[in-house]
C-alpha positions, 0 to 999 in steps of 0.5 A, a space after each residue: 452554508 447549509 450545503 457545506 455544513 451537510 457535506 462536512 458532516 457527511 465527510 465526517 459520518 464516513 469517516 467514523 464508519 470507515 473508523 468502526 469498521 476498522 476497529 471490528 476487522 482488528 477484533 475479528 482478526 483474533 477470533 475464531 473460526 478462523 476463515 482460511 481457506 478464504 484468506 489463501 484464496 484471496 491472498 493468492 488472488 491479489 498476489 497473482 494480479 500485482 506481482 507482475 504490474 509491481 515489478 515492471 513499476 518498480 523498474 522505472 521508479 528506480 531508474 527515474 529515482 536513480 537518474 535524478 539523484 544522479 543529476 542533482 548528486 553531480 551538480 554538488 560534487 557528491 556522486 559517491 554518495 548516490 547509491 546511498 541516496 536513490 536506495 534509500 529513497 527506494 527502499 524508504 518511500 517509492 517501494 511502499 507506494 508502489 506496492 500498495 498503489 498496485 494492490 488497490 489498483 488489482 487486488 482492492 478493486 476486485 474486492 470492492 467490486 465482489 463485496 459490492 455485488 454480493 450486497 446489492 444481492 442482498 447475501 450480506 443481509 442474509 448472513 447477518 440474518 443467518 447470525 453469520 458476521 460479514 467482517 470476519 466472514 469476508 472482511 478479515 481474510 482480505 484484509 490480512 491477505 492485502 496485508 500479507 501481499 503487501 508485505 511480500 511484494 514490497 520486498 521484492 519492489 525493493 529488490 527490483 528496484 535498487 538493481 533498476 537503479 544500480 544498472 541505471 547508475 552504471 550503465 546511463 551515468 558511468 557510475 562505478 558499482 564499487 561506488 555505489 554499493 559502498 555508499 549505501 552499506 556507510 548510509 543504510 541501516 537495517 530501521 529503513 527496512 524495517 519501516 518500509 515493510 511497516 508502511 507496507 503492512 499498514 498500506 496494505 490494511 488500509 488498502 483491503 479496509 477502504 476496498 471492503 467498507 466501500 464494497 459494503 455500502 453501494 448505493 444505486 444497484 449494479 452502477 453505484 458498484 462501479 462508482 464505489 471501486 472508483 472511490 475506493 481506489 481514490 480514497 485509498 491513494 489519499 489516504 496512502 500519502 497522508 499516512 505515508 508523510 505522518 509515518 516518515 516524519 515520525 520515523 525520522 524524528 525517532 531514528 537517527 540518520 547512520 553516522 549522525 
């Protein structure tokens, strides 16, 4: 009973420094100086390792999403409308996902790898000594580099994935392209692109805080840096699907469907 209780409050101790740091990186964020050279280079950096890995991901997202659509589509009688329907799931859920999955993977796990070498070199006790703040320092231009990244590559997931799918669904299941782009103009609405680079923008911070929080506070010299890009990594996928469902179902209570 005492060991549960300990890893609860545990659990919960975590999450209030993860909280913390959080808050500091969004005020940090509007005071200056402002770090832009290392904002360019990070953002360069994770978008140079997941540009690649995004697309080749984001072409079969979209054909499976479209494949299986098309199947069930067809099994009810409603084919015309499966355009509409694997876009929007592309567009809504998978290219938000993809994105942020990648950056952790790449961009997330380099970050925490660097910030956990320099604190079991002790450079993060240095600067604070120094008077310099590592959040704004180092935290907030990979931060906003994760975000920006996320941002951008979502839209070309998205791209990418609605012409995997389209050449899916003519190509695999005899699909006719007018079909298929006419459903989705009738469904579609500007708000699901609108959300999708919302989500896209709040994975990506969620993605760059996790990676720096677990960077800062290694444990066991150069093993417990591997360990904390494990975790971050991991913490980072659950938190992306819990956010992702709270987000979904607010948006659809808030926005409703085209034609409703």
């Amino acid at each position: 009973m005492d060991k549960s209780r300990s890893a609860v409050v545990a659990a919960l101790n975590e999450f209030g420094s993860l909280f913390s740091l959080g808050l500091d990186v969004v005020v940090n964020m509007f005071r200056r100086p402002f770090q832009a050279r290392e904002f360019i280079q990070q953002f360069w950096f994770i978008a140079s390792v997941s540009i690649l890995p995004a697309a080749f991901v984001a072409i079969p997202f979209g054909a499976v999403i479209t494949l299986q659509l098309g199947s069930l589509t067809s099994q009810i009688g409603a084919e015309s409308f499966n355009g509409a329907a694997s876009v929007l799931a592309v567009i809504q859920q998978a290219s938000p996902i993809v994105t942020t999955l990648i950056i952790a993977g790449a961009g997330g796990s380099a970050i925490c790898a660097d910030l956990g070498s320099r604190t079991i070199r002790e450079e993060i006790d240095a600067m604070k000594v120094l008077g310099v703040s590592p959040v704004q320092r180092l935290v907030v231009p990979r931060v906003l580099a994760a975000m920006l990244a996320g941002v951008l590559l979502n839209g070309m997931v998205s791209v990418v994935g609605v012409a995997g799918g389209y050449f899916f669904n003519v190509i695999m299941q005899d699909g006719t392209p007018g079909a298929f782009l006419a459903s989705f103009s009738a469904l579609a609405q500007l708000p699901d692109l609108w959300v999708s680079e919302l989500k896209a923008l709040i994975f990506g911070f969620l993605a760059g805080l996790v990676a720096a929080y677990r960077g800062l506070n290694p444990k066991g010299g150069p093993k417990g840096v591997g360990d904390v890009v494990n975790q971050s990594v991991v913490i980072t996928f659950l938190l992306l699907f819990f956010v992702n469902f709270v987000i979904s179902v607010i948006y659809l209570q808030i926005v409703p469907a085209k034609g409703a």
